[in-house]
C-alpha positions as CSV (number, residue, x, y, z in Angstrom):
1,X,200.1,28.1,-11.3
2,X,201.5,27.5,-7.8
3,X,200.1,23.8,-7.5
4,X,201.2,22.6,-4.1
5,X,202.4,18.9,-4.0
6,X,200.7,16.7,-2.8
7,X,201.9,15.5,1.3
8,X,201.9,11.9,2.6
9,X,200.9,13.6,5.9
10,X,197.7,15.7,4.6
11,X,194.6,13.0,4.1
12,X,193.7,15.0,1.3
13,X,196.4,14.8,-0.5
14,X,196.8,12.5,-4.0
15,X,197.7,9.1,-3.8
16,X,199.9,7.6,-6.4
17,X,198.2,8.3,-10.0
18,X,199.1,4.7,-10.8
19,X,197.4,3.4,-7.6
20,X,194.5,5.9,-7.3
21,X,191.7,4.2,-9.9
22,X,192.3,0.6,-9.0
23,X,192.3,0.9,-5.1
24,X,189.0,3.1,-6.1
25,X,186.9,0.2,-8.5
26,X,187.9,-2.0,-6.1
27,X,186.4,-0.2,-2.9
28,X,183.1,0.3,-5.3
29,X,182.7,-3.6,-6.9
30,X,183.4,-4.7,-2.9
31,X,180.8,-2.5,-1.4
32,X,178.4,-3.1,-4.2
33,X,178.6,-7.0,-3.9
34,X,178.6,-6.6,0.0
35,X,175.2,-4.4,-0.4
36,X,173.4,-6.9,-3.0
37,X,174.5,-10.1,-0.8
38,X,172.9,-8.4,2.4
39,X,170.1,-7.3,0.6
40,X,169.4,-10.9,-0.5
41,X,170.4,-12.5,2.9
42,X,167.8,-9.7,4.4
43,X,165.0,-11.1,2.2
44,X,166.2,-14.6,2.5
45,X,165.9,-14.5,6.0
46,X,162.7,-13.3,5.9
47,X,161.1,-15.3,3.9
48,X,163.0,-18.3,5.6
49,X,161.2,-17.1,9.0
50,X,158.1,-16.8,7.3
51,X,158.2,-20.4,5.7
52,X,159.5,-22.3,8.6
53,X,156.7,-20.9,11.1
54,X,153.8,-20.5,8.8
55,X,153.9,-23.5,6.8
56,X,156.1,-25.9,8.1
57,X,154.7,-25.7,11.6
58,X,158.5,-26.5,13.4
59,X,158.8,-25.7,16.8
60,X,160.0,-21.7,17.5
61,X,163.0,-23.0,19.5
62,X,164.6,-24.4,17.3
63,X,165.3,-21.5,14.8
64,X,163.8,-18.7,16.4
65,X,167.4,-17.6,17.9
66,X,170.0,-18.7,14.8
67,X,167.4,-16.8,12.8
68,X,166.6,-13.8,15.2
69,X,170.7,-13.0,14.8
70,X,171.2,-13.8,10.7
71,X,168.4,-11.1,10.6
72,X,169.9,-8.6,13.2
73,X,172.8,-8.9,11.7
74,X,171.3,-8.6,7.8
75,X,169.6,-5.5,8.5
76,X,172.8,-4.1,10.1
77,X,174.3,-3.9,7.2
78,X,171.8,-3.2,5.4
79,X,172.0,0.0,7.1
80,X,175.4,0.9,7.4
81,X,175.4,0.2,3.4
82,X,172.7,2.8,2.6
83,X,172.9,5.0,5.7
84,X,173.5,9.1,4.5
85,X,177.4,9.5,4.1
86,X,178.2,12.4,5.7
87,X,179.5,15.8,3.6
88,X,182.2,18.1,4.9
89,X,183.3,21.7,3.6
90,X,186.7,21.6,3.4
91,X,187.3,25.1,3.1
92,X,186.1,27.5,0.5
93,X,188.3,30.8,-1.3
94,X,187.1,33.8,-2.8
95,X,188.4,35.6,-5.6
96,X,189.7,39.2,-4.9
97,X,189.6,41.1,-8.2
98,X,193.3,43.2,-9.1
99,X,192.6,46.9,-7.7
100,X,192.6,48.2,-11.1
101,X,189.5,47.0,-12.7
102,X,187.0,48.9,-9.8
103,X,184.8,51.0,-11.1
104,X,183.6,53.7,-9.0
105,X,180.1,55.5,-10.3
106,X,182.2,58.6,-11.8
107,X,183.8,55.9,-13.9
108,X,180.7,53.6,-14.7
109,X,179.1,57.0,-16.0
110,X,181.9,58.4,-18.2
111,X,182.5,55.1,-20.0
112,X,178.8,54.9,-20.6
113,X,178.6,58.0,-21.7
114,X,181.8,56.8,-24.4
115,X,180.5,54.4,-25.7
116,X,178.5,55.9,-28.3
117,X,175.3,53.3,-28.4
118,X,173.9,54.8,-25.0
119,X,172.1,57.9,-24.9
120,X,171.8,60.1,-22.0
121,X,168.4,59.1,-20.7
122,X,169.7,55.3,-20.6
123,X,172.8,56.8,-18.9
124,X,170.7,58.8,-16.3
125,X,168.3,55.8,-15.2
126,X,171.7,52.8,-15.3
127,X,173.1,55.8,-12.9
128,X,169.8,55.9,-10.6
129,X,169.8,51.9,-10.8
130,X,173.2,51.6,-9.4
131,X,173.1,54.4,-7.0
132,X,170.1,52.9,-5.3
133,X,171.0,49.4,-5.8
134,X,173.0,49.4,-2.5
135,X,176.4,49.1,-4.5
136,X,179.3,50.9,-3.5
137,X,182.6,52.7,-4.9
138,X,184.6,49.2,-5.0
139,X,183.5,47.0,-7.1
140,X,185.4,45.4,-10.3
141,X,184.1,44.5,-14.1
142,X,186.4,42.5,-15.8
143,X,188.9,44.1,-18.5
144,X,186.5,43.6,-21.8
145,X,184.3,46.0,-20.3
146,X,187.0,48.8,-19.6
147,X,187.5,49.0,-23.6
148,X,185.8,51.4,-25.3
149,X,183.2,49.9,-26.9
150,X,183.9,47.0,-25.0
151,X,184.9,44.0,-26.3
152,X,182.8,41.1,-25.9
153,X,184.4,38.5,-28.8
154,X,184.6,35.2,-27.2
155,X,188.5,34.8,-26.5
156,X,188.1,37.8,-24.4
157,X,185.5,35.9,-22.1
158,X,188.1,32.8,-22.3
159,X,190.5,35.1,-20.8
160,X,188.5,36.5,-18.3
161,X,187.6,33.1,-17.1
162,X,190.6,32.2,-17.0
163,X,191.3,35.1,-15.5
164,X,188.4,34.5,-12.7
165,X,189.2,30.7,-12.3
166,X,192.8,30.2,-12.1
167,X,193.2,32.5,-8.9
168,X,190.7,30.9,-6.8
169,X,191.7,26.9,-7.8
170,X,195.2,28.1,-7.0
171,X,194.3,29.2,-3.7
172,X,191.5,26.6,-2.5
173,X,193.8,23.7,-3.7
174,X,197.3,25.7,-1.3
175,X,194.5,26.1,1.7
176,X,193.8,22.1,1.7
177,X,197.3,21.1,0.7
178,X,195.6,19.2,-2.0
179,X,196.7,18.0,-5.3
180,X,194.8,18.7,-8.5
181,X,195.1,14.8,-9.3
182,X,193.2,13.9,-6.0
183,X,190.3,15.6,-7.4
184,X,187.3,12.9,-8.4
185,X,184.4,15.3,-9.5
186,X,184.5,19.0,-10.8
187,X,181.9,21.4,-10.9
188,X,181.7,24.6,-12.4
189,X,178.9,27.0,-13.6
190,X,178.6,29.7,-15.3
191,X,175.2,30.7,-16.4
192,X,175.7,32.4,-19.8
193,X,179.0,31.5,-21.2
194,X,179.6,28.0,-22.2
195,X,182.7,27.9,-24.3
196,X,183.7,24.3,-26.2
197,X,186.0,23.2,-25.2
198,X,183.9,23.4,-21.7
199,X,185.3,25.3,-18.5
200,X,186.1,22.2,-16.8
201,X,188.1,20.9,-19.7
202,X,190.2,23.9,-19.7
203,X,190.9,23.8,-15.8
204,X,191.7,19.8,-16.1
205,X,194.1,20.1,-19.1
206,X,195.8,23.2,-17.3
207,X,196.2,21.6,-13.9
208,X,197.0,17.8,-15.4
209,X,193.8,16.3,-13.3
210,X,193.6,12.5,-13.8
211,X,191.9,10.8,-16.7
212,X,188.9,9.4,-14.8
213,X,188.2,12.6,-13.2
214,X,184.2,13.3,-13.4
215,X,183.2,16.9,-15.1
216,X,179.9,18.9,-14.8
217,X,179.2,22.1,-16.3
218,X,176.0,23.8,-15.0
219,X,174.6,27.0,-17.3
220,X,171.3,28.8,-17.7
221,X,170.6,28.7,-13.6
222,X,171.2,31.9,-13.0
223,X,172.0,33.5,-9.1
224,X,171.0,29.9,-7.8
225,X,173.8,27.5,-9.2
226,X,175.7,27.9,-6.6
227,X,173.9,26.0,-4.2
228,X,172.5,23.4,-7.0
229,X,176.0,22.6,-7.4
230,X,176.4,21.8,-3.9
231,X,173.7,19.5,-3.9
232,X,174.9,17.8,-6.9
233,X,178.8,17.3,-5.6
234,X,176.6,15.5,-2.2
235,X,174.8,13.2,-4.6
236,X,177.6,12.4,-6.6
237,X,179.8,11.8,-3.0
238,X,176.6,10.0,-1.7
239,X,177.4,7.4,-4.3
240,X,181.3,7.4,-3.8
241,X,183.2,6.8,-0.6
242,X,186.1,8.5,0.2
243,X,186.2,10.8,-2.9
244,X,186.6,14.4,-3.1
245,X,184.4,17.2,-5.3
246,X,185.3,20.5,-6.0
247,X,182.5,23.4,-6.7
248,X,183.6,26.4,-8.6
249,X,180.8,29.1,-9.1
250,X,181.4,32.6,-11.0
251,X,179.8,34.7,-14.0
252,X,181.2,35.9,-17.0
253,X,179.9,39.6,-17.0
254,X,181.1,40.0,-20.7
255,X,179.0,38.1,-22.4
256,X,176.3,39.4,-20.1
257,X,176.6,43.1,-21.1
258,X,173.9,45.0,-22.6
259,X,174.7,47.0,-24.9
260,X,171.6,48.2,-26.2
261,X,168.2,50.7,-25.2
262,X,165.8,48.7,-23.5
263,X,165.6,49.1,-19.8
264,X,164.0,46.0,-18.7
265,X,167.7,44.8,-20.0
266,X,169.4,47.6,-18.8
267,X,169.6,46.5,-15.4
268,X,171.7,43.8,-15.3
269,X,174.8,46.2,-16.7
270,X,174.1,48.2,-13.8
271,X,174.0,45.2,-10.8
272,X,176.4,42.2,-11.7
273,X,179.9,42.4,-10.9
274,X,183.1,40.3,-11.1
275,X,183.9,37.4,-8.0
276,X,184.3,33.9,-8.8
277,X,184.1,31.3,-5.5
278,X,185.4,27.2,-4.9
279,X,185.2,25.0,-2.4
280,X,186.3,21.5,-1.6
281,X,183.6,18.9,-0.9
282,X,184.7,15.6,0.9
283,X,183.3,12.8,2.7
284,X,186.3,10.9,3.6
285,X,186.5,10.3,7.5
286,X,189.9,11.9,7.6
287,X,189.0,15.1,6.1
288,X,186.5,15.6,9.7
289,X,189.8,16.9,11.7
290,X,190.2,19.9,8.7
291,X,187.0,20.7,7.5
292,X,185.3,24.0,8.2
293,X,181.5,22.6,8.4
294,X,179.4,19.4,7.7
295,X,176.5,19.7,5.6
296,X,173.0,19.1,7.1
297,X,170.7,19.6,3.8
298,X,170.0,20.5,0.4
299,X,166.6,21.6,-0.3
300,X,165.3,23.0,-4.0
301,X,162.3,24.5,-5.2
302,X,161.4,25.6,-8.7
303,X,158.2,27.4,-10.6
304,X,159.0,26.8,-14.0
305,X,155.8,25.0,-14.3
306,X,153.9,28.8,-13.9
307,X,154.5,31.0,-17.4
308,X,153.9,34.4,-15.6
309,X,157.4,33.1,-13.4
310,X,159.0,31.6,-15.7
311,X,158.6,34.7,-18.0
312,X,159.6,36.9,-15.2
313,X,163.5,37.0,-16.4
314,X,164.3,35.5,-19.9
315,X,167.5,36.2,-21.8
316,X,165.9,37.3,-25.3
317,X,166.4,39.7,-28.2
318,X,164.9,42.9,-28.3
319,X,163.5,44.8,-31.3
320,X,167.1,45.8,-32.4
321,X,167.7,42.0,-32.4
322,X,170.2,42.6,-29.4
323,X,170.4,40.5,-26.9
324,X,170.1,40.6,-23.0
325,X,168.2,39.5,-20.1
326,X,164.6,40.6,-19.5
327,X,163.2,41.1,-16.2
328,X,159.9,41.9,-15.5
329,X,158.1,44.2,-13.2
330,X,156.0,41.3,-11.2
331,X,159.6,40.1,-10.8
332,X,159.7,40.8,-7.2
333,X,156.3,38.9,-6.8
334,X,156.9,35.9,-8.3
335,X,160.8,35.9,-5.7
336,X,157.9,36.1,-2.7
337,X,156.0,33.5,-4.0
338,X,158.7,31.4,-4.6
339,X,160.3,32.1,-1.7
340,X,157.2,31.0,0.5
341,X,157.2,27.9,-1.4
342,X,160.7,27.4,-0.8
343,X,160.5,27.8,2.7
344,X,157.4,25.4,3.5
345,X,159.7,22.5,2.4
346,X,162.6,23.7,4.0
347,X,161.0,24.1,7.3
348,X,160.1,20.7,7.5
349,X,163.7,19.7,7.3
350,X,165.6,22.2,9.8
351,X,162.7,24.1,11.9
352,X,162.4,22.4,15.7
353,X,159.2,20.8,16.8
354,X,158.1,24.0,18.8
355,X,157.7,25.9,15.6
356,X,156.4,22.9,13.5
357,X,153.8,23.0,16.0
358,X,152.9,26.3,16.1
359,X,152.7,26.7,12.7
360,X,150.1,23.8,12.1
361,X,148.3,25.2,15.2
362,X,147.9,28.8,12.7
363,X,146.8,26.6,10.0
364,X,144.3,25.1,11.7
365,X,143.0,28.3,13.4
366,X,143.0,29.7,9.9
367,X,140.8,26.9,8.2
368,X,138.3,26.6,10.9
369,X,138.0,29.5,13.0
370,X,139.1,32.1,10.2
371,X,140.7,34.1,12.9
372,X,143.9,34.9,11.5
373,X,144.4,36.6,8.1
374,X,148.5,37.0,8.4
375,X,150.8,34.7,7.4
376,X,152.7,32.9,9.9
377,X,156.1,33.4,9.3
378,X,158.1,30.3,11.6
379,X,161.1,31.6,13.5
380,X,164.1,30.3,11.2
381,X,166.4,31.9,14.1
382,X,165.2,29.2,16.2
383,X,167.1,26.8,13.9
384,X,169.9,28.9,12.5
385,X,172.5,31.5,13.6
386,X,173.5,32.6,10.6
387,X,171.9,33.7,7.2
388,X,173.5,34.1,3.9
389,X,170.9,35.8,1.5
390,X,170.6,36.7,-2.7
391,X,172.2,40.0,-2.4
392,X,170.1,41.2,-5.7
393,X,169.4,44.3,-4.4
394,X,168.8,46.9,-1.4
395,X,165.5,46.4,-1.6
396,X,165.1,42.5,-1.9
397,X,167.6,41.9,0.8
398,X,165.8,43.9,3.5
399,X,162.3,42.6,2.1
400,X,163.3,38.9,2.5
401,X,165.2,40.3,6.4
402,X,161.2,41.4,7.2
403,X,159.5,38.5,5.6
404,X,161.5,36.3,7.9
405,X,161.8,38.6,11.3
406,X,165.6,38.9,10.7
407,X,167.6,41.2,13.1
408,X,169.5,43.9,11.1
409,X,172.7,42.0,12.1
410,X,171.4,38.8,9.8
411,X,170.8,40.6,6.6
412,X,174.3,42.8,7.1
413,X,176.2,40.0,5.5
414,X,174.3,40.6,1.9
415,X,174.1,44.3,2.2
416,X,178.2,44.3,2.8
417,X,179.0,42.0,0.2
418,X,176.5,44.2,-1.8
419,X,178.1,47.2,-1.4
420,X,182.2,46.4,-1.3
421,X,181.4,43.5,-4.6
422,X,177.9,43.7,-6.0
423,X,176.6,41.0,-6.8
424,X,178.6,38.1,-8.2
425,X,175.2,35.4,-9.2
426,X,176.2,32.1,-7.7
427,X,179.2,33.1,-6.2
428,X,178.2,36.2,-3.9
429,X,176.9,33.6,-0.9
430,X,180.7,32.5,-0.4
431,X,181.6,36.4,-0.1
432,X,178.9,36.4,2.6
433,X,180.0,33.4,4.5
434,X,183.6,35.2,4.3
435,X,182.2,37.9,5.4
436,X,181.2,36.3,8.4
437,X,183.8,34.6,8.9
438,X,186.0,37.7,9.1
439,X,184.4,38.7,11.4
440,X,184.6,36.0,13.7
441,X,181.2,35.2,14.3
442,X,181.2,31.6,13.6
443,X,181.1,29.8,16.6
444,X,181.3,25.6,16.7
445,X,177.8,24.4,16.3
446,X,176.7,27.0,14.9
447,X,174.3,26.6,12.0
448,X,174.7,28.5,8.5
449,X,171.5,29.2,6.0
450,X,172.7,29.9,2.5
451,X,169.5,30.4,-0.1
452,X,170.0,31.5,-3.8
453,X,167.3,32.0,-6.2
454,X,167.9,32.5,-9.6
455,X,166.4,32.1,-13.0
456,X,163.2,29.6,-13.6
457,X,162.6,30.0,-11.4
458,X,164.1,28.0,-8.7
459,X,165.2,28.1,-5.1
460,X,167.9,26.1,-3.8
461,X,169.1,26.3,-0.2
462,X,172.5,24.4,1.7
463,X,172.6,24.2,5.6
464,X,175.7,24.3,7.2
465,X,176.7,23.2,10.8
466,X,180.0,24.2,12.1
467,X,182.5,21.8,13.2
468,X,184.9,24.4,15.0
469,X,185.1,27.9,16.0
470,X,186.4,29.9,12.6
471,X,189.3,31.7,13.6
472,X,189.2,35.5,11.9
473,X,189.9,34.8,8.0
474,X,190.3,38.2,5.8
475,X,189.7,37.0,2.5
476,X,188.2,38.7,-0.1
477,X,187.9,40.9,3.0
478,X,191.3,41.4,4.3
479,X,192.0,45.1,3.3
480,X,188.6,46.1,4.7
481,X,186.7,44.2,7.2
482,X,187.4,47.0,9.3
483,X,185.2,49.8,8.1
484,X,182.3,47.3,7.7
485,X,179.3,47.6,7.9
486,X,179.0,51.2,6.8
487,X,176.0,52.9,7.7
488,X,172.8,53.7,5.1
């Protein structure tokens, strides 16, 4: 599978497999006995202070300074013991699906029209769907779906996983130099196919990872797993040093496909398309000098507590007791009303003072003068340069670009990866950030916004700071950055 070996030069490389797990416990029992003995010798301290001033009346000279220093020092490591570890992006890869599985729209329609369950007013409105979607003549569905009918039996969707996840591990783990036995924690998700044995089982046994490697498979979140699994690879680093996560996000469109009358279900045959993204998550202080960015913060948001949300795209049967994903009409109300909510927390964490202030300055104007009826939207520009954004749609895209005052150079990332992939669920915010990349607007200190929102629903959002200028990457993008961005 073109597994590079691992380099005693390259600090992510593997150590010895015989030497890795020991020299691991034994970093984690030492730091966990250092943090409870500072911990007590904090509170033993204290209360030492407390006792010999309070009650035993001794003169402050003669402990004041012995116990001024055991408590400097206490809380000093108290600190550097629970203090945020930082999180660095590695690098990230893309999946670039073989040129013969595109599907341009005189394709889509013919095979529809083939497959004998569709009839020709289903056919007519999938084709208006996709033709005002914002999708272009490029993008690729996997090979079950270019049988006729098309075969969704569930060794076919092994194969295309396979298919989706062996390219992009191959290539994330050659771009870092990395072996597959260096890896502590892998995540993948996949929202509707969860196979047994699990995706990450089938990636450790064919890539030989270690036998204490950590596993997490995420389904049922829908556009916004993505991000969720980047917040969970930070916990999970948060709690052990010098370790090293890897994040693999894609969709299997097979067992997605519709194949039945309903429209409300219709939709989804007509948007998602095939990608698959990884990256490499470390926190180890060597992997600084190679890694792409450093992340800030993870913020979620979720309103599966509200039924009219949480109803607003269910994966159900229909009356032909076929199944497929529902979505409502309100759909795009409840993604505004989540995306406010979203936002209110998020601003806190990134937005500078200037706007903080400003925006409580509207709120009080709007509670006790009633003077202002808009919503006060704060300047996100003001705290990031660039903006990675659910490419669900045309419409959606430019609706969240004028909720938030974007230029139309912020949105262009979604509405290219759009209309040269489609959209890809978890994975189509990495074919942005390429995008971006391959373009070389990246600058060092820059400061990257990447939102999903999926099913729930629930908003998760990842901020980004660039550690060096990104040199022009292709990609997924190589054979076409070029002619990008096309023109409406």
């Amino acid at each position: 599978m073109g597994v590079p070996a691992p380099s005693p030069l390259n600090p992510l490389s593997s150590e010895d497999p015989e030497t890795h797990f020991p020299h691991s416990l034994y970093t984690h029992l030492f730091r966990s006995l250092f943090k409870t003995v500072s911990r007590n010798l904090l509170l033993f301290t204290v209360s030492l202070e407390v006792s010999t001033f309070a009650w035993w009346g001794c003169s402050p000279t003669t402990y004041a300074v012995p116990l001024f220093f055991l408590l400097l020092c206490a809380a000093m490591a108290q600190y550097w013991l629970t203090r945020p570890r930082p999180v660095y992006l590695v690098d990230f890869s893309c999946l670039k699906p073989p040129s013969h599985l595109r599907v341009p729209f005189s394709t889509f329609s013919e095979h529809a029209s083939l497959v004998g369950f569709l009839n020709q007013e289903s056919i007519d409105f999938m084709m208006k769907v996709i033709r005002s979607s914002g999708q272009g003549e490029m993008t690729y569905l996997p090979p079950p779906l270019h049988f006729l009918p098309p075969r969704t039996n569930h060794s076919d969707c092994v194969d295309e996983a396979c298919m989706v996840l062996f390219p992009v591990m191959d290539d994330l783990l050659a771009k870092t130099c990395t072996s597959p036995r260096a890896i502590d924690f892998l995540i993948v998700n996949c929202s509707g196919f969860c196979p047994s044995p699990s995706l990450t089982s089938i990636l450790v046994n064919a890539y030989g990872m270690r036998e204490d490697i950590k596993t997490y498979n995420l389904s049922g979140m829908g556009c916004s797993a993505g991000i969720l699994g980047v917040d969970l690879a930070r916990r999970l680093l948060d709690l052990h040093p010098d370790s090293i996560a890897l994040v693999l996000s894609t969709e299997i469109i097979s067992t997605g496909w519709y194949p039945g009358k309903d429209r409300r279900k219709l939709v989804l045959n007509c948007l998602f398309r095939m990608g698959c993204s990884g990256l490499m998550l470390s926190n180890r202080k060597d992997a600084k000098r190679r890694a792409k960015y450093e992340l800030l913060c993870t913020v979620r948001t979720q309103m599966a507590f509200d039924d009219r949300a949480y109803r607003s795209a269910v994966r159900e049967e229909d009356e032909d007791g076929i199944t497929g994903v529902t979505l409502e009409r309100d759909l795009l109300h409840v993604a505004r009303e989540l995306l406010v909510a979203h936002l209110s927390v998020l601003g806190r964490r990134i937005l500078p003072f200037s706007e903080k202030a400003l925006y409580v300055l509207w709120m009080l104007r709007r509670r006790y003068c009633g003077s202002s009826k808009e919503i006060h939207v704060p300047d996100f520009k003001s705290a990031v340069h660039h903006f990675c954004i659910p490419p669900s749609g045309k419409g959606l895209i430019k609706e969240i670009g004028k909720s938030l005052k974007l230029r139309p150079q912020d949105v262009e990332p979604a509405l290219m990866t759009l209309h040269r992939f489609g959209n890809q669920s978890a994975a189509a915010l990495w074919y942005e950030l390429a995008y971006i990349e391959a373009k070389g607007r990246v600058k060092k200190g820059d400061k990257v916004w990447q939102v999903g929102m999926g099913t729930g629903p629930k908003a998760n959002s990842a901020v980004w700071r660039s550690l060096r200028s990104i040199k022009a990457e292709g990609g997924p993008w190589s054979d076409c950055i070029d002619a990008y961005p096309v023109v409406d």
